[in-house]
C-alpha positions as CSV (number, residue, x, y, z in Angstrom):
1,X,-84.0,-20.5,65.3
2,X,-85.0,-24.4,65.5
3,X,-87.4,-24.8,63.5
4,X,-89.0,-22.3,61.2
5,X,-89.3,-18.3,61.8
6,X,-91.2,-18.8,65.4
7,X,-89.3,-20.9,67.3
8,X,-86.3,-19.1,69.6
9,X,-85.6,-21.8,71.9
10,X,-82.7,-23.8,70.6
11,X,-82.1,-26.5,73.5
12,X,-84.4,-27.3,76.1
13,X,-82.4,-28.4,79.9
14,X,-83.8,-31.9,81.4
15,X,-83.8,-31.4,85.2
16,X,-83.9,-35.2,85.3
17,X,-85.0,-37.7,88.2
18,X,-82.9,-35.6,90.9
19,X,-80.4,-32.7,91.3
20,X,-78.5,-34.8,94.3
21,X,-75.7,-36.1,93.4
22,X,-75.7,-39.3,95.4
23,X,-79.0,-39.8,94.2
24,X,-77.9,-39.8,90.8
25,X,-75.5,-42.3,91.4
26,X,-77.7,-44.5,92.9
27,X,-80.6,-44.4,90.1
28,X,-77.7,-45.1,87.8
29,X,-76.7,-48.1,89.7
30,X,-80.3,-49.3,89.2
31,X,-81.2,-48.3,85.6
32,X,-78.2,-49.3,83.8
33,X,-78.6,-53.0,85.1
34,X,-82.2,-52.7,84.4
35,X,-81.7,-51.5,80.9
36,X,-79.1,-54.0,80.2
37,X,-82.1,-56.8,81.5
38,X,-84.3,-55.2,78.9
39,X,-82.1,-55.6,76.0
40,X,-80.8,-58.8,77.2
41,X,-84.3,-60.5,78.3
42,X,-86.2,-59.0,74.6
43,X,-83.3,-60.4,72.8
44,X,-83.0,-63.9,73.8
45,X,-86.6,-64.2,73.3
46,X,-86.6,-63.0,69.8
47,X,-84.0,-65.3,69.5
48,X,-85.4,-68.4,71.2
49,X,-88.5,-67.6,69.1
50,X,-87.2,-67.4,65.8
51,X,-85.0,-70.4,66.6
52,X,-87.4,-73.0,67.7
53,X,-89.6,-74.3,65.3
54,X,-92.0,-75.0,67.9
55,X,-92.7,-71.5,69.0
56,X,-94.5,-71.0,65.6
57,X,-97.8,-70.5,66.8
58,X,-99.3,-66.8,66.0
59,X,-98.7,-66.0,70.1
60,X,-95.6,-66.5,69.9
61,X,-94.9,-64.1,66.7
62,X,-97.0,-61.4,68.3
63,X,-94.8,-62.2,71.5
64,X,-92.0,-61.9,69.5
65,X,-93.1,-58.0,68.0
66,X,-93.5,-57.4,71.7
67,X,-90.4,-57.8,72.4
68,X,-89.3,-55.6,69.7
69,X,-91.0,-52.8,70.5
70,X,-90.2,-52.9,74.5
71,X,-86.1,-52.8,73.3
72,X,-87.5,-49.9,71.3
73,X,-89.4,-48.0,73.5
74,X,-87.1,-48.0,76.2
75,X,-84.0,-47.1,73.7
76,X,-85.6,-44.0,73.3
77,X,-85.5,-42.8,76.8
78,X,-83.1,-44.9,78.9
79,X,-79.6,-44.0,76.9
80,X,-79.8,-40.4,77.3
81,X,-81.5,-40.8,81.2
82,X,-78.3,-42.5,81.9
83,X,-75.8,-40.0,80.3
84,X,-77.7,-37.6,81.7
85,X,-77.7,-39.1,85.5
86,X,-73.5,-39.0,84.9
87,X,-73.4,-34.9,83.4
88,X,-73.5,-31.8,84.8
89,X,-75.5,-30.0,82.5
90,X,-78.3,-32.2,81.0
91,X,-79.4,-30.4,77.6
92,X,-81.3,-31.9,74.7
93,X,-81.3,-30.7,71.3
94,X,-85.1,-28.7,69.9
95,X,-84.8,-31.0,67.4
96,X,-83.9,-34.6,69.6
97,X,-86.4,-33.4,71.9
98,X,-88.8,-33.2,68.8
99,X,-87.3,-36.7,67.1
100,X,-87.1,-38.4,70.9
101,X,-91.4,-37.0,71.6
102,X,-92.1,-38.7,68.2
103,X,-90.2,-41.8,68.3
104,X,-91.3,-42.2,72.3
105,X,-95.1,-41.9,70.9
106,X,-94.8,-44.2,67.7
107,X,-93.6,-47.2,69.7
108,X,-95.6,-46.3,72.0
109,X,-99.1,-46.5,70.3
110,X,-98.1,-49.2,68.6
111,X,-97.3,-51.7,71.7
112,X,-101.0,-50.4,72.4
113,X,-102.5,-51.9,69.4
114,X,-100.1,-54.5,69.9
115,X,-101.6,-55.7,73.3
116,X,-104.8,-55.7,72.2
117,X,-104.4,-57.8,68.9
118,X,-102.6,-60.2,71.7
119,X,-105.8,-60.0,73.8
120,X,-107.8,-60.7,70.6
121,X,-105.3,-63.9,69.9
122,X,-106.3,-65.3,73.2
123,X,-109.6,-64.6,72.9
124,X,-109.6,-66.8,69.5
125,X,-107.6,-69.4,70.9
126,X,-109.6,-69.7,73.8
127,X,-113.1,-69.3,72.9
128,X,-113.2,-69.7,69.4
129,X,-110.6,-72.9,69.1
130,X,-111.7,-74.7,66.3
131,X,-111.3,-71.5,63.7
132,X,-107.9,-70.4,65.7
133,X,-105.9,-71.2,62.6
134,X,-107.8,-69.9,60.0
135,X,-108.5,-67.2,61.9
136,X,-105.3,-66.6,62.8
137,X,-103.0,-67.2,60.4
138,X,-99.5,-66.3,59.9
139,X,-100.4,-64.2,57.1
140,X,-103.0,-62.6,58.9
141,X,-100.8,-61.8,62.1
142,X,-98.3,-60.0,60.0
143,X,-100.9,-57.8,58.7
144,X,-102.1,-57.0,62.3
145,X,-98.8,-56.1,63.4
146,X,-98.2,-54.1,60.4
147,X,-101.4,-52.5,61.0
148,X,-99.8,-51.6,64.8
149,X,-97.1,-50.1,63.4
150,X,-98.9,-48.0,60.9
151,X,-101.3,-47.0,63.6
152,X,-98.7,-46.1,66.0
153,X,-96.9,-43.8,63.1
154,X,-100.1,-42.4,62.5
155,X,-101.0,-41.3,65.8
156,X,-97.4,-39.8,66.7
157,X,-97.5,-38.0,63.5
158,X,-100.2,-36.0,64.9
159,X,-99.2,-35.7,68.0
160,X,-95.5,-34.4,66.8
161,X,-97.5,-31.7,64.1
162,X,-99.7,-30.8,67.0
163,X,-96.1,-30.1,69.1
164,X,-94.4,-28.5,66.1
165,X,-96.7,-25.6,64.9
166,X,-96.0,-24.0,68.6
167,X,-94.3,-21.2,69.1
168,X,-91.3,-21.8,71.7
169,X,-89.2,-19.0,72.6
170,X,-88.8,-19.6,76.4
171,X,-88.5,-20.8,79.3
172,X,-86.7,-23.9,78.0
173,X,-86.4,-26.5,81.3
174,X,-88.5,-29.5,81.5
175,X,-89.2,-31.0,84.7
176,X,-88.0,-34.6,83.7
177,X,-85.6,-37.1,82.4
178,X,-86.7,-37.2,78.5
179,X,-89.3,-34.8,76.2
180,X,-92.8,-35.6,76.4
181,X,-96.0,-33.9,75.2
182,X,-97.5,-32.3,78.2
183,X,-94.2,-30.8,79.5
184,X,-93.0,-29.5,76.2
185,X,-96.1,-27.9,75.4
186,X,-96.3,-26.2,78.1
187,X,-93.5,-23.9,77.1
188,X,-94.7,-22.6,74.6
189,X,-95.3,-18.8,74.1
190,X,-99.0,-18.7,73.2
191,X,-102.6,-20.2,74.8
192,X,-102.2,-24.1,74.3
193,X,-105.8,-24.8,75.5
194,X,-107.3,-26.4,72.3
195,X,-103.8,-28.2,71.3
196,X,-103.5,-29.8,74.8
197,X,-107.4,-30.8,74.6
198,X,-106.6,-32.1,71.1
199,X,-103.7,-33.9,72.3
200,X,-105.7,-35.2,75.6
201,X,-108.3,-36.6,73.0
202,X,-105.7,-38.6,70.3
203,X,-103.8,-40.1,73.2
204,X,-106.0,-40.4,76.2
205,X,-108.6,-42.0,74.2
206,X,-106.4,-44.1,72.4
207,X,-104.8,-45.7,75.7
208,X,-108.8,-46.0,77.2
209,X,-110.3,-47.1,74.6
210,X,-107.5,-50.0,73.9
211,X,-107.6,-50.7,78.0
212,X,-111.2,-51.2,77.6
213,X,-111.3,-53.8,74.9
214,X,-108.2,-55.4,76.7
215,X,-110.9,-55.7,79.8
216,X,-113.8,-56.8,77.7
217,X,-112.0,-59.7,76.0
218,X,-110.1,-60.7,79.1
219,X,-113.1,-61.0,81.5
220,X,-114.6,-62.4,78.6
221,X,-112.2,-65.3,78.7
222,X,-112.7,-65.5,82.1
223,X,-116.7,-66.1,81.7
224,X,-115.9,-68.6,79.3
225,X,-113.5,-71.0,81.4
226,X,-115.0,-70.6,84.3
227,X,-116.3,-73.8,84.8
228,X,-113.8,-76.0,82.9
229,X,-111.3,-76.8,85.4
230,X,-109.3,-79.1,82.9
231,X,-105.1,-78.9,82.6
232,X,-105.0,-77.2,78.6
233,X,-108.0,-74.6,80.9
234,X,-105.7,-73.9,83.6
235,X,-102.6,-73.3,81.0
236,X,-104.7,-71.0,79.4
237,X,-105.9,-69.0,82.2
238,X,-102.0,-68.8,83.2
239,X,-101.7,-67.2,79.5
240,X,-104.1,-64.9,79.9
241,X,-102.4,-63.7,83.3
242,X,-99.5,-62.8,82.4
243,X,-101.2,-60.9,79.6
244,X,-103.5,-58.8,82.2
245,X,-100.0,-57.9,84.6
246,X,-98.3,-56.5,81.2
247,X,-101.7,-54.6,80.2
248,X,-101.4,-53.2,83.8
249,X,-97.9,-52.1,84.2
250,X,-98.2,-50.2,80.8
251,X,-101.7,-48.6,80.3
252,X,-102.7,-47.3,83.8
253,X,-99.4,-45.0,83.5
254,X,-100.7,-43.9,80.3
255,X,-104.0,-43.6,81.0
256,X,-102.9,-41.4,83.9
257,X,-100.5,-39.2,82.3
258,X,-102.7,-38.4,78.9
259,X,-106.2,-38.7,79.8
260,X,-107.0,-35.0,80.8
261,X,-105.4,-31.8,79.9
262,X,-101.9,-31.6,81.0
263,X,-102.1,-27.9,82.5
264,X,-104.2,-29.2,85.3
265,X,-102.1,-31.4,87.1
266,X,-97.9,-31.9,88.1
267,X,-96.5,-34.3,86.1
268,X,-95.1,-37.4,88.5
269,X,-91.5,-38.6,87.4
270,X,-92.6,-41.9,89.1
271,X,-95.3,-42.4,86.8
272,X,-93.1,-41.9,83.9
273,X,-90.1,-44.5,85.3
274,X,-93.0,-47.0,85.6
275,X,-93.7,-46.3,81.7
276,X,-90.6,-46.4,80.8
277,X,-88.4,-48.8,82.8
278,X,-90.2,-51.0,85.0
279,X,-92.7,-52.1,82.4
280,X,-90.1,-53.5,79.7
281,X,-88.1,-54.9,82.5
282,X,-91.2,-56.6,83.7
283,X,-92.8,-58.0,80.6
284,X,-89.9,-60.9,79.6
285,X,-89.9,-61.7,83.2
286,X,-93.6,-62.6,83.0
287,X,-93.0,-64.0,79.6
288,X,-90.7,-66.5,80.3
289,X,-91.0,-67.2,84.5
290,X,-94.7,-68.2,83.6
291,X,-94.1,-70.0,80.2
292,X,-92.8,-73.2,80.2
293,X,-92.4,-73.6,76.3
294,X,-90.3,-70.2,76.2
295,X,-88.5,-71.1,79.3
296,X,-87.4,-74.6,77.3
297,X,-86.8,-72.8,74.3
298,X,-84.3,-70.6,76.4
299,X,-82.6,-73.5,77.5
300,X,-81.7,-75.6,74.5
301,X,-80.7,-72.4,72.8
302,X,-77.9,-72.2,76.0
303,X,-76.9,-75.9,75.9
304,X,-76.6,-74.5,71.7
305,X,-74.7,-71.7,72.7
306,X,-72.2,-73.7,75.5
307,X,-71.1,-76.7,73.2
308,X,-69.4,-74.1,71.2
C-alpha cells in the first residue's frame, strides 16, 4: 500500500519526453544548460537586488520573489527530468509523485498571484504616481507576497486532497516527464468526473481569472500613456512589456492545460516544457536584457566579484 487501505499502486513509471535514445541525449544537452541559466540568471538577480541599495523600490522586491519562485518551480521538475533523460527505467515514488504534484502546484499558484500583484505595482506607479509610496510600501509589499504564498499553499492543498482520496491500484505509467493532476488522476480505479471538474474549476479559474486582471490593468496602462510620449513614459511602457511577455509565456500554458476537464483532451509534452523550462529561462532574460538599472546592478556586483 502507499497510502491508506485503497491505494495498490506503489510507483508510477514516467515515459518521459521520448523513448529514443539519441533524443534523450539531445534534450539533455539542452535542458541541463537551460536549468543551469535558470539557477544562475534568478540568482544573480536576487543578489544584485539585495545588494544595491538602489534597487529598493517595491518592483524590484516583487522582482526579486519572482525570481525565487521561478528557481523553485523549475527545481521541482527539471532535476528528476534530467536523471530521468540519463536512466533506463524512469520510476517515481506514490509518494514523490504526490509531494512533487503538490510542491509543482504551490509555487505555481503563487507566481500567479505573484504576477498579478506586479501588474497591480505598475498599475500604481503608472497611473496613480503621487500615492505610489504610500500605497506601496515596503511593509505593504511583504504582506502581498505573503499573501501569494499563502494563496498558493492554499490552493495546492486542495488540489493534492482532491488527488489523494483516489483510489489507485493500476495502470501506473504516466505519459510525461514529472506528475501532474490530469495524468495522475486519470489512473485511478473509480469515475473521476466530479474530482476532475472540481479540479478544472480551482485551477482553471484561478489561471483565468488572474490572466484577466493581468489584461485589464495592463491595457489599462496602456489607455493611460497613450498620449504622453515623454522619456520616464516610454521607460514605463518598456516595464510594462516585459511584464506582458512573462504573463504570456507562463499563463496561456496553464490556461490551456487546466481550463477544462482533463479526460477530454491528450495532454501535450510541449505545452508542459514551455511551463516548466522555457518560461524561467525566459523571465531573467527579459528582466535584465530590458532593464538598464538591473543590468548596472549586475555589473558593479562583477567588477565586486573580480577585484577579489
Amino acid at each position: 500500500m502507499a497510502l491508506g487501505n485503497f491505494s495498490q499502486v506503489t510507483e508510477f513509471i514516467l515515459l518521459g519526453l521520448s523513448d529514443t535514445r539519441e533524443l534523450q541525449v539531445l534534450f539533455f544537452t539542452f535542458f541541463f544548460p537551460a536549468y543551469a541559466m535558470v539557477l544562475l540568471g534568478n540568482l544573480l538577480i536576487i543578489v544584485a537586488v539585495w545588494t544595491d541599495p538602489k534597487l529598493s523600490s517595491p518592483m524590484y522586491l516583487l522582482l526579486c520573489n519572482l525570481s525565487f519562485i521561478d528557481i523553485c518551480c523549475t527545481s521541482v521538475t527539471s532535476p528528476r527530468m534530467l536523471v530521468d533523460l540519463l536512466s533506463q527505467r524512469k520510476t517515481i515514488a506514490f509518494e514523490d509523485c504526490i509531494a512533487q504534484l503538490f510542491f509543482l502546484h504551490f509555487t505555481g499558484a503563487s507566481e500567479m498571484f505573484l504576477l498579478t500583484v506586479m501588474a497591480y505595482d505598475r498599475y500604481t506607479a503608472i497611473c496613480k504616481p503621487l500615492h505610489y509610496t504610500a500605497i506601496m510600501s515596503r511593509q505593504v509589499c511583504w504582506v502581498l507576497v505573503s499573501a501569494c504564498w499563502a494563496g498558493g499553499f492554499l490552493h495546492s492543498i486542495v488540489q493534492t486532497l482532491l488527488t489523494v482520496q483516489l483510489p489507485f491500484c493500476g495502470p501506473n505509467t504516466i505519459d510525461n516527464y514529472f506528475c501532474d493532476m490530469p495524468l495522475v488522476i486519470r489512473l485511478a480505479c473509480t469515475d473521476i468526473y466530479v474530482t476532475e471538474w472540481l479540479m478544472a474549476s480551482n485551477s482553471g479559474l484561478i489561471s483565468l481569472v488572474c490572466f484577466l486582471v493581468l489584461v485589464t490593468s495592463y491595457t489599462y496602462i496602456l489607455v493611460t500613456i497613450r498620449v504622453r510620449f515623454t522619456e520616464g513614459r516610454w521607460k514605463a511602457l518598456s516595464t510594462c512589456a516585459s511584464h506582458v511577455m512573462v504573463v504570456t509565456f507562463f499563463f496561456l500554458p496553464c490556461i490551456f492545460i487546466y481550463f477544462r476537464p482533463f479526460s477530454t483532451f491528450s495532454f501535450d509534452k510541449h505545452i508542459c516544457v514551455i511551463s516548466t523550462v522555457l518560461s524561467p529561462v525566459m523571465n531573467p532574460l527579459i528582466y535584465t536584457l530590458r532593464n538598464n538599472e538591473v543590468k548596472a546592478s549586475m555589473w558593479k556586483l562583477w567588477q565586486r566579484c573580480r577585484a577579489f
